[in-house]
C-alpha positions as a Markdown table, in Angstrom:
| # | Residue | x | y | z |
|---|---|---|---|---|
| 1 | Unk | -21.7 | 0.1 | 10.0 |
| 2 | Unk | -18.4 | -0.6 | 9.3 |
| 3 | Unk | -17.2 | -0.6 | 5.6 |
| 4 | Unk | -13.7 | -3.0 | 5.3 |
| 5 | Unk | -11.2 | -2.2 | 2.6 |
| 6 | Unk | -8.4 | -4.5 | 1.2 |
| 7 | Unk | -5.1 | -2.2 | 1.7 |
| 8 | Unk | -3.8 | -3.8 | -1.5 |
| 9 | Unk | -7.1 | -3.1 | -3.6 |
| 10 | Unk | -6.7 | 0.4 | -2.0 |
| 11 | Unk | -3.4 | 0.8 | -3.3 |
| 12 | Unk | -4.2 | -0.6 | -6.9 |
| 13 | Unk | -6.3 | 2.1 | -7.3 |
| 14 | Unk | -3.6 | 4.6 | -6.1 |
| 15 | Unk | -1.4 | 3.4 | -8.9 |
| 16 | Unk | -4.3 | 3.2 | -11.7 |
| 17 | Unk | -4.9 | 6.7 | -10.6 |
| 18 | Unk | -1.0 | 7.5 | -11.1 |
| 19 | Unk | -0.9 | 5.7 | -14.3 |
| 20 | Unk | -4.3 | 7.3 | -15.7 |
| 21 | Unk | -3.0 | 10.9 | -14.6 |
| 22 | Unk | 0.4 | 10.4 | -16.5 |
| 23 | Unk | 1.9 | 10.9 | -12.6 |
| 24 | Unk | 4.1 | 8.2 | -12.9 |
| 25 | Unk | 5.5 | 5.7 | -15.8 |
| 26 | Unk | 4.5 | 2.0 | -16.4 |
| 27 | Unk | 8.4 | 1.1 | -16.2 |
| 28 | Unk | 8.1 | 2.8 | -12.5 |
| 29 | Unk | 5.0 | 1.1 | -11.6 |
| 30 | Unk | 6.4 | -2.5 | -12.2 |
| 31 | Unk | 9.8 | -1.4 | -10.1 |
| 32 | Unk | 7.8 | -0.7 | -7.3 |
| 33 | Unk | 5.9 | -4.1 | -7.2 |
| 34 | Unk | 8.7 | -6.3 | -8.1 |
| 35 | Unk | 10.4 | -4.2 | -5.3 |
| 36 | Unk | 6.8 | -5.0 | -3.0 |
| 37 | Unk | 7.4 | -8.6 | -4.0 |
| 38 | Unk | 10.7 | -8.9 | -2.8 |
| 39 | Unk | 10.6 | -7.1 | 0.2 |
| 40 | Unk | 8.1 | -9.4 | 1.2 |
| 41 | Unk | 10.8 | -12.2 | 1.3 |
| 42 | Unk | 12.7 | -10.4 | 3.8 |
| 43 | Unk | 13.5 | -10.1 | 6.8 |
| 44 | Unk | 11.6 | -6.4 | 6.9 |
| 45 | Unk | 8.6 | -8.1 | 6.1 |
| 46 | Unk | 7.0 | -8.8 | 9.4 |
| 47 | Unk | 8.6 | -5.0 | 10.2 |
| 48 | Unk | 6.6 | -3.9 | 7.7 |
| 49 | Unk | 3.9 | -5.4 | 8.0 |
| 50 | Unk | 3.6 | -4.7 | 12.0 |
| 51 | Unk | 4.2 | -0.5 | 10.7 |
| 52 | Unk | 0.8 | -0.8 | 8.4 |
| 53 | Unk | -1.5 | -2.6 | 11.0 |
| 54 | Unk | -0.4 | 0.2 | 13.1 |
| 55 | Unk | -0.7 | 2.6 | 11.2 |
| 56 | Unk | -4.5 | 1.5 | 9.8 |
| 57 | Unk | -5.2 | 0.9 | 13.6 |
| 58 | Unk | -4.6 | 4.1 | 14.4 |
| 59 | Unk | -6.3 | 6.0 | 11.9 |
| 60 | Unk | -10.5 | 5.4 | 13.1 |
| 61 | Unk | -8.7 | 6.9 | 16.7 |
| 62 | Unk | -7.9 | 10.4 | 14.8 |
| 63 | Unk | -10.0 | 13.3 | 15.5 |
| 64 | Unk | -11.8 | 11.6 | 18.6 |
């Protein structure tokens, strides 16, 4: 069975995480998503979105 996982829901809980552990600062958090918003109208988008799907690809290959 095969359990699926939203990257972004993954990474919301990262940052609640962050947040709830005083790790980093709300001011920080919302830098780093309007800077997530904006890169996404860039050109680095489809970069960066090529980088993630290969690196999620890759990771059920380690340790076989």
């Amino acid at each position: 069975m095969t359990l699926t996982i939203p990257l972004v829901l993954l990474l919301a809980v990262v940052v609640v995480l962050l947040l709830r552990f005083r790790a980093v600062g709300a001011g920080a958090v919302v830098v780093v998503a309007l800077f997530g918003f904006y890169l996404a109208h860039t050109g680095a988008a489809d970069t960066v979105n090529q980088l993630v799907t290969s690196f999620t690809d890759a990771i059920p290959g380690i340790g076989h």
